[in-house]
N, C-alpha and C positions, 0 to 999 in steps of 0.2 A: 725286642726280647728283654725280659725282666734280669737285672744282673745278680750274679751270682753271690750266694751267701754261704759262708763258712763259719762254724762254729768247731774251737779245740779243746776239749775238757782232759783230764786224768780221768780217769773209768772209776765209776765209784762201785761199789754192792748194797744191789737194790736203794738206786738214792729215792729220793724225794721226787713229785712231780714236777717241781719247778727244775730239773736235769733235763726230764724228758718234754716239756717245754721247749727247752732251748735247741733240743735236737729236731723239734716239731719245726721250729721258726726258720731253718737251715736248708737248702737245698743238698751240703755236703756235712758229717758230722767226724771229724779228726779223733778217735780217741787215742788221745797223750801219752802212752805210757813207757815212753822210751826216755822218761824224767825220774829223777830223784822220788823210791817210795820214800812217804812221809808217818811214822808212827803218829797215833792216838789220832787218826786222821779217818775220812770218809771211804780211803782207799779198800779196808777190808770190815767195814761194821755197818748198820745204821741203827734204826731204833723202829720198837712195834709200838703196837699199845697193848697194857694189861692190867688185868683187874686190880691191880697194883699201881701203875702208871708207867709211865715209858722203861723200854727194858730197852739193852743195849745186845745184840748179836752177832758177834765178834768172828770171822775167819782170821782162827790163831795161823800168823807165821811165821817164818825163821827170815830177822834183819841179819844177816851177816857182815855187813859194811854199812858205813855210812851212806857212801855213794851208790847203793843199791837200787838201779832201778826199777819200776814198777812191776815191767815186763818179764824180769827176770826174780821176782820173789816168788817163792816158793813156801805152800801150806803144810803146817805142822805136824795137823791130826789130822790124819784121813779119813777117821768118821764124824769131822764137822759137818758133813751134809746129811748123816742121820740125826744129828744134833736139833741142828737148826730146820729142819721141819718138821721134828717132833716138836719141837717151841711154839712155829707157827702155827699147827694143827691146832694145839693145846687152846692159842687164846684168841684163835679166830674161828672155829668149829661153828660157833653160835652165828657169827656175821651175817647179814643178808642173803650174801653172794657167794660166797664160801663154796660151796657145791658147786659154782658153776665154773671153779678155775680149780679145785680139788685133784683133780688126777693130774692135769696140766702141769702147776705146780710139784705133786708128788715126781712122776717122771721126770722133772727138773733133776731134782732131787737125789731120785735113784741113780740116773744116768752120768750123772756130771763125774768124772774120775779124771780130771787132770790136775795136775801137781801149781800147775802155775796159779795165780789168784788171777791174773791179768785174762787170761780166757776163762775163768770163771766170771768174772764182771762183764765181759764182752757179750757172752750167752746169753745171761739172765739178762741183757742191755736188748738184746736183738729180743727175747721172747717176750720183753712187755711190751716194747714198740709195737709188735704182733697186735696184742691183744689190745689198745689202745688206736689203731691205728694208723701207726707213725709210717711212712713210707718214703723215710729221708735215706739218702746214701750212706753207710756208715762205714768208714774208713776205718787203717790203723795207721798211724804216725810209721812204724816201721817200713811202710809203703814208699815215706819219699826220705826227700835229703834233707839232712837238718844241720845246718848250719847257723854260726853265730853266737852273740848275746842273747836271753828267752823270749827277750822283745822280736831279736832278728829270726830268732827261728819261725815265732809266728807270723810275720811278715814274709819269712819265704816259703813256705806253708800254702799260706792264701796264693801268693806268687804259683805256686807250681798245683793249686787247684782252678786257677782263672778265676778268686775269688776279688770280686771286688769290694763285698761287705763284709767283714769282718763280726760277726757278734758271740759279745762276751760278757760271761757274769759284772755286775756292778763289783766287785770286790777289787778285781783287776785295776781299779780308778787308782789304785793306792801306787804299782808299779810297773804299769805298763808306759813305753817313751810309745806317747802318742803320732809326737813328730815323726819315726820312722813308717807308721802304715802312713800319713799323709803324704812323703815324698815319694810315696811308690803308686799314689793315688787311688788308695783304701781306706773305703771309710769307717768309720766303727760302730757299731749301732749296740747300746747298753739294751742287758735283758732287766725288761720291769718285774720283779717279784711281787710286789704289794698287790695288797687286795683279791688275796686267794681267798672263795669261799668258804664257809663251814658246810659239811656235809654229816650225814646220819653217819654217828661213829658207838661203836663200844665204849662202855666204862668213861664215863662224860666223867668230870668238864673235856670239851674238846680241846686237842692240841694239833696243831700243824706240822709242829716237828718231828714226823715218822716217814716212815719207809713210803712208795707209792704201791705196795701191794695191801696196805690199810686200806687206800680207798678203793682198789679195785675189788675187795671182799666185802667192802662194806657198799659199790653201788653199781658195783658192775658195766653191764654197758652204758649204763650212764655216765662211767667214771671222767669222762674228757668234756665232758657239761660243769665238772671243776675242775680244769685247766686251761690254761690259754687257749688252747686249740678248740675248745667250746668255742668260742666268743670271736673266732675270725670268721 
């Protein structure tokens, strides 16, 4: 038996493909959000593209504390989700694929009325997984015990999913005490980012840095032919 991988991110809105990679690569996927939100951060924004160039789409919400977290933030304006798919409509209508996630998306849209950001991320996390593919376990952190230092928590984490692999963004190099998953004998395996393809995009020069419902409008089911999960 192949052993067991865990991956634990903060839930982003609508990230990048390189998120749902990482969730691809995982047998279980921990979403984080029993931690500190982070303003001007990935937690309630990403970016599209538009005849302009990268726009930024923002779920406004109220930080009340510093210590506020993820899970328990709470959205401002309650018609940012007519907002923001009026946005999308607007500069992706033209796209390849547009038509063939159109209602999909809209019903997102329509439907979504809860207060918290943290289940709105969670949502849009499970429904592109759908549509790409992805058929990993996807957890909540509220599920288990968390205990500890951030290191130790995710060491007992993995601990209480029987994970023996560990994988985590490269970024984590900077503050994770590697020694504690090696004395519990977990290993850690970094996710490679580099060498994403360019795909047929709107409003050239192309850019990387947007949402992954860019590419799924712009190539449809072909969309995971640029991603990791193409090339295993």
């Amino acid at each position: 038996m192949k052993p067991k991988k865990t991956a634990i991110l903060q839930s982003n809105y609508i990230p990048w493909r390189g998120y749902f990679d990482i969730i691809a690569s995982v047998d279980e996927f921990i979403i984080y959000d029993e931690v500190q939100y982070t303003k001007n951060d990935w937690r309630n924004r990403n970016r599209i593209k538009t005849p302009e160039g990268l726009k930024w789409i923002t779920i406004p919400v109220y930080q009340k504390r510093l210590s506020q977290k993820i899970a328990e933030t709470e959205i401002s304006d309650q018609k940012w989700n007519v907002k923001h798919w009026n946005l999308i409509k607007s500069n992706y209508a033209k796209a390849s694929h547009f038509d063939n996630y159109c209602k999909i998306f809209e019903l997102f849209y329509q439907n979504i009325n809860t207060v918290f950001l943290s289940e709105v991320n969670e949502s849009m996390l499970r429904l592109i997984c759908n549509l790409v593919g992805i058929k990993t376990k996807i957890t909540n952190s509220s599920a288990y015990q968390l205990n500890g230092n951030p290191t130790e928590r995710l060491v007992n984490l993995c601990k209480q999913t029987g994970a023996e692999i560990y994988v985590s963004g490269p970024a984590a190099k900077n503050y994770l005490q590697e020694d504690l998953f090696v004395q519990e004998n977990i290993k850690i395996e970094w996710m490679d980012y580099s060498g994403y393809p360019e795909y047929p995009q709107l409003s050239p020069p192309f850019d990387h840095r947007v949402s992954i419902i860019d590419l799924l409008f712009n190539t449809g089911a072909m969309a995971s032919r640029y991603m990791k999960i193409g090339t295993r």
